[in-house]
C-alpha positions as a Markdown table, in Angstrom:
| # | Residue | x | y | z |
|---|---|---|---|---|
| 1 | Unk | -1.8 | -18.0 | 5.3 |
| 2 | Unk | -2.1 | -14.6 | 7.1 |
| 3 | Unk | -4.6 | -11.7 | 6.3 |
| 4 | Unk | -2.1 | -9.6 | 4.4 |
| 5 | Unk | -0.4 | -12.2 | 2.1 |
| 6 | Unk | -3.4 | -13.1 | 1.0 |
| 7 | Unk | -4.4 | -9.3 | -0.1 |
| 8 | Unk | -1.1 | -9.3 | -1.6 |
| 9 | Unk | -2.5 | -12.6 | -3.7 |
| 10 | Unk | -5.5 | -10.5 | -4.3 |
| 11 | Unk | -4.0 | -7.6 | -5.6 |
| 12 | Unk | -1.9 | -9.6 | -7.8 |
| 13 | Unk | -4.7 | -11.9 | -9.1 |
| 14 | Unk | -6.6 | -8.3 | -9.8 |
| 15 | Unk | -3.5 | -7.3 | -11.8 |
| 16 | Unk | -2.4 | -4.4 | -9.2 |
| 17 | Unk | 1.4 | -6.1 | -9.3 |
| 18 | Unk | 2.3 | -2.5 | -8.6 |
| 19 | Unk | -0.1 | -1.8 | -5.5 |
| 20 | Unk | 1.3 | -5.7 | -4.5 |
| 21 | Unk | 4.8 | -4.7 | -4.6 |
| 22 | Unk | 4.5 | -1.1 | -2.3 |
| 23 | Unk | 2.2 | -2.9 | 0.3 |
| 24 | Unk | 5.3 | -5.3 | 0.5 |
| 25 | Unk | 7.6 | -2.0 | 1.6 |
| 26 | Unk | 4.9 | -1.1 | 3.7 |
| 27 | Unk | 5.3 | -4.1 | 6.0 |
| 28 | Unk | 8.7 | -3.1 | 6.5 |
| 29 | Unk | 7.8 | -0.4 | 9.0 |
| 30 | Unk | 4.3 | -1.4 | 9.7 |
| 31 | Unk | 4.9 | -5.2 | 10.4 |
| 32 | Unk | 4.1 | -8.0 | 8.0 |
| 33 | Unk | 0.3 | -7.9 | 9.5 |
| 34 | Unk | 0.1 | -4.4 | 9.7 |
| 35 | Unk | 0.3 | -4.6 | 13.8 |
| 36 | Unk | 3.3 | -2.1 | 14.2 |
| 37 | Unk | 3.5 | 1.9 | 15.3 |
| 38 | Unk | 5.8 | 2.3 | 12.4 |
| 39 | Unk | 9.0 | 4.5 | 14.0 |
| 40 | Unk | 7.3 | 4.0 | 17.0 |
| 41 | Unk | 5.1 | 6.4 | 16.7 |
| 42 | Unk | 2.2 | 6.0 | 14.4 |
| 43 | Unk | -1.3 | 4.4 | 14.4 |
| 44 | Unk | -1.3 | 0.7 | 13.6 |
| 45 | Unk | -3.0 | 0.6 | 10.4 |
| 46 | Unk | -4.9 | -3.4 | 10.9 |
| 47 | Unk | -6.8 | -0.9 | 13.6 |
| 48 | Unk | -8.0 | 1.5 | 11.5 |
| 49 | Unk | -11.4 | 2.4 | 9.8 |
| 50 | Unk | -11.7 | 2.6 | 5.7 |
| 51 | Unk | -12.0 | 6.4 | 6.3 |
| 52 | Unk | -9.2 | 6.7 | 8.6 |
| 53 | Unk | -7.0 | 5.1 | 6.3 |
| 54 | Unk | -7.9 | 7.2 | 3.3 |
| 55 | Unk | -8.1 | 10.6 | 5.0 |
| 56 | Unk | -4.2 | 9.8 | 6.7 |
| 57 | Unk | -2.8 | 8.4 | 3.1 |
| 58 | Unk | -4.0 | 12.0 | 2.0 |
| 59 | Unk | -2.8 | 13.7 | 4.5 |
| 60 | Unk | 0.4 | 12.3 | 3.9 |
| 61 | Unk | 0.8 | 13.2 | 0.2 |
| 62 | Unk | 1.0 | 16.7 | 1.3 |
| 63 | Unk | 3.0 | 16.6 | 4.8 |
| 64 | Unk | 6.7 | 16.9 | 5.4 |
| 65 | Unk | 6.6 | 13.5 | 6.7 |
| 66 | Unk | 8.7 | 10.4 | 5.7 |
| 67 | Unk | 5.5 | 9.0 | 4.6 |
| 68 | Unk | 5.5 | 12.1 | 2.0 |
| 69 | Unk | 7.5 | 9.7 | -0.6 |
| 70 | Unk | 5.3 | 6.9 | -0.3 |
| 71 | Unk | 2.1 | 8.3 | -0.4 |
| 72 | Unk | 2.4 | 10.9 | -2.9 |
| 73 | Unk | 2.8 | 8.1 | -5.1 |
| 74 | Unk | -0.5 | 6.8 | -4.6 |
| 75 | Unk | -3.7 | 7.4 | -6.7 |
| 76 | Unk | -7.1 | 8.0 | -4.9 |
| 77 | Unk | -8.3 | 4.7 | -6.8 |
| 78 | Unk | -4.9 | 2.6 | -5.1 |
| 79 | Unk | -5.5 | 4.7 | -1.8 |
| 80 | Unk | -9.3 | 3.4 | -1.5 |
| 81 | Unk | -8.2 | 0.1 | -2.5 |
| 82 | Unk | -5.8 | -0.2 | 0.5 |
| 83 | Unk | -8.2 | 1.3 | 2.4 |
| 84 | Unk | -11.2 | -1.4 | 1.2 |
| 85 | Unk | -8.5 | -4.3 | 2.1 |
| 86 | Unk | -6.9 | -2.8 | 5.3 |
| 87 | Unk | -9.3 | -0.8 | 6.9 |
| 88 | Unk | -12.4 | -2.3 | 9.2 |
């Protein structure tokens, strides 16, 4: 079983269905391990610190981005949890 289906099995097991489900429509840009430049053109995310995660999921609530949508949906507490399972 890979890295990020078992976070997925984590999150679910934690009762974070919700966190579980939008980590699933991550994948679709940013690879099922997390191993893609989504578009092309961004960092891949299994290569990124805690920190780095949390500061560019912040970032993005507030940028004109396409990542705008996702991550403006996103509490600090679900934002430091990806960032705890996700980041190195």
């Amino acid at each position: 079983m890979r890295f990020v289906n078992i976070a997925i099995l984590v999150f679910f097991f934690l009762n974070i269905p919700l966190l579980a489900s939008y980590i699933a429509v991550c994948q679709g840009c940013h690879g099922k391990n997390f191993q893609r430049k989504a578009l092309g053109r961004s960092k891949i995310v299994k290569n990124l610190k805690k920190k780095e995660i949390v500061a560019r999921l912040n970032y993005f609530k507030t940028s004109s981005s396409i990542m705008k949508s996702y991550a403006s949906s996103l509490s600090d507490k679900q934002i430091n949890q990806i960032a705890n399972v996700f980041g190195k």
